[in-house]
C-alpha positions as CSV (number, residue, x, y, z in Angstrom):
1,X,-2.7,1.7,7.1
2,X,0.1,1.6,9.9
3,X,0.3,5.1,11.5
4,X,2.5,6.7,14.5
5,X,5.3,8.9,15.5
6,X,4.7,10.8,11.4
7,X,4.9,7.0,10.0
8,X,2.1,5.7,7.0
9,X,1.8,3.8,4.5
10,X,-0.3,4.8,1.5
11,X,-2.3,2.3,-0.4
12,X,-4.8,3.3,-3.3
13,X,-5.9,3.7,-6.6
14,X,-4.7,6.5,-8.9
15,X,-7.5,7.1,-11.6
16,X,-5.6,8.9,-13.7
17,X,-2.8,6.6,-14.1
18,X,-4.8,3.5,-14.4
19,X,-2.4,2.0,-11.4
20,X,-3.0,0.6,-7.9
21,X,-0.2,2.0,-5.8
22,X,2.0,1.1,-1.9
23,X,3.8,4.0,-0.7
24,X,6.2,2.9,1.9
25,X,8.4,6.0,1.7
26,X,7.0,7.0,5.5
27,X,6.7,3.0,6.6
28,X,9.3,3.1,9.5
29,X,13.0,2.5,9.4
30,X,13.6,3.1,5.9
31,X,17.3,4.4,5.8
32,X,19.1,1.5,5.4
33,X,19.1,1.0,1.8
34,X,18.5,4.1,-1.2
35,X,16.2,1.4,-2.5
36,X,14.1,0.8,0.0
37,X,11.4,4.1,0.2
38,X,9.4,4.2,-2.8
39,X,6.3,3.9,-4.1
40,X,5.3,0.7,-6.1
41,X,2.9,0.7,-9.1
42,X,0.7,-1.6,-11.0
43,X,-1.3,-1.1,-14.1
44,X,-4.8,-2.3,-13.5
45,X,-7.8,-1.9,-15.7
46,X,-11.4,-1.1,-14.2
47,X,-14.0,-3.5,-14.1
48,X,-17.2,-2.7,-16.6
49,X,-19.1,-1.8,-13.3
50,X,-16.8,1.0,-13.0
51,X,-15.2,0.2,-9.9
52,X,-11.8,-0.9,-8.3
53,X,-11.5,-3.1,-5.8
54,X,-8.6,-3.7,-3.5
55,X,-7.9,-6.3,-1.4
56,X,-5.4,-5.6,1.3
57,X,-3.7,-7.8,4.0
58,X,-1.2,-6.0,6.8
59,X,0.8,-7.8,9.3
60,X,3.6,-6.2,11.4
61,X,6.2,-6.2,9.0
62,X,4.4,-6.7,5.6
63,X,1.4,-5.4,3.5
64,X,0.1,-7.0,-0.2
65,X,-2.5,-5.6,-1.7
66,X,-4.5,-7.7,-4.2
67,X,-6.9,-6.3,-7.0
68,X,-8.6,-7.5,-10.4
69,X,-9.8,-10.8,-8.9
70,X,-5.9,-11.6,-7.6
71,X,-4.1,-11.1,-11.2
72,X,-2.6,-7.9,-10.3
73,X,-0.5,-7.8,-6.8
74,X,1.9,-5.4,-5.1
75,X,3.8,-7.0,-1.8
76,X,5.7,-5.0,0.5
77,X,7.8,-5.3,3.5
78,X,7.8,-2.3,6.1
79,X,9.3,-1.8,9.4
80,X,7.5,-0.1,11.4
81,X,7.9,1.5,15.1
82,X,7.0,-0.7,17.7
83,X,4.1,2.1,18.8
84,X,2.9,2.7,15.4
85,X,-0.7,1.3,15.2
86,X,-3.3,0.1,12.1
87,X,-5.2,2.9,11.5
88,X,-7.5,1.9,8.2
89,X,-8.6,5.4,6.6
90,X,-10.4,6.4,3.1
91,X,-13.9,4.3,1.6
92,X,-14.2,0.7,2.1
């Protein structure tokens, strides 16, 4: 979602896990705490049609991601570089 200078951060579904997923190991200035880079999970079922859907808000310093009608939710906190830019990528 935020990209620049070999910066990301990685939202998405993983089917065969069953979980919605951030990945903020590559979000910017991450080497201030062990804890920080990681990737957070949440189990989410799919609907009957099938399908997943995500939503997902991104500020400067922030991204949540909402799914299953806003029961599941993952919330992050990044810190990116100043030049890093919101590149959306993957099917809407």
């Amino acid at each position: 979602m935020r990209t620049g200078n070999g910066q990301e951060i990685r939202i998405g579904y993983d089917w065969s896990a069953g979980e919605v997923f951030v990945d903020r190991t590559k979000s910017g200035d991450v080497g201030f705490s062990l804890d920080f880079p990681g990737v957070q999970r949440a189990p989410i079922s799919v609907g009957a049609n099938g399908k997943v859907t995500l939503r997902v808000l991104v500020d400067w310093s922030s991204v949540e991601v909402f799914t299953q009608d806003g029961s599941v939710a993952i919330t992050d906190q990044i810190f990116p570089d100043p030049s890093s830019v919101m590149r959306p990528s993957g099917p809407t």
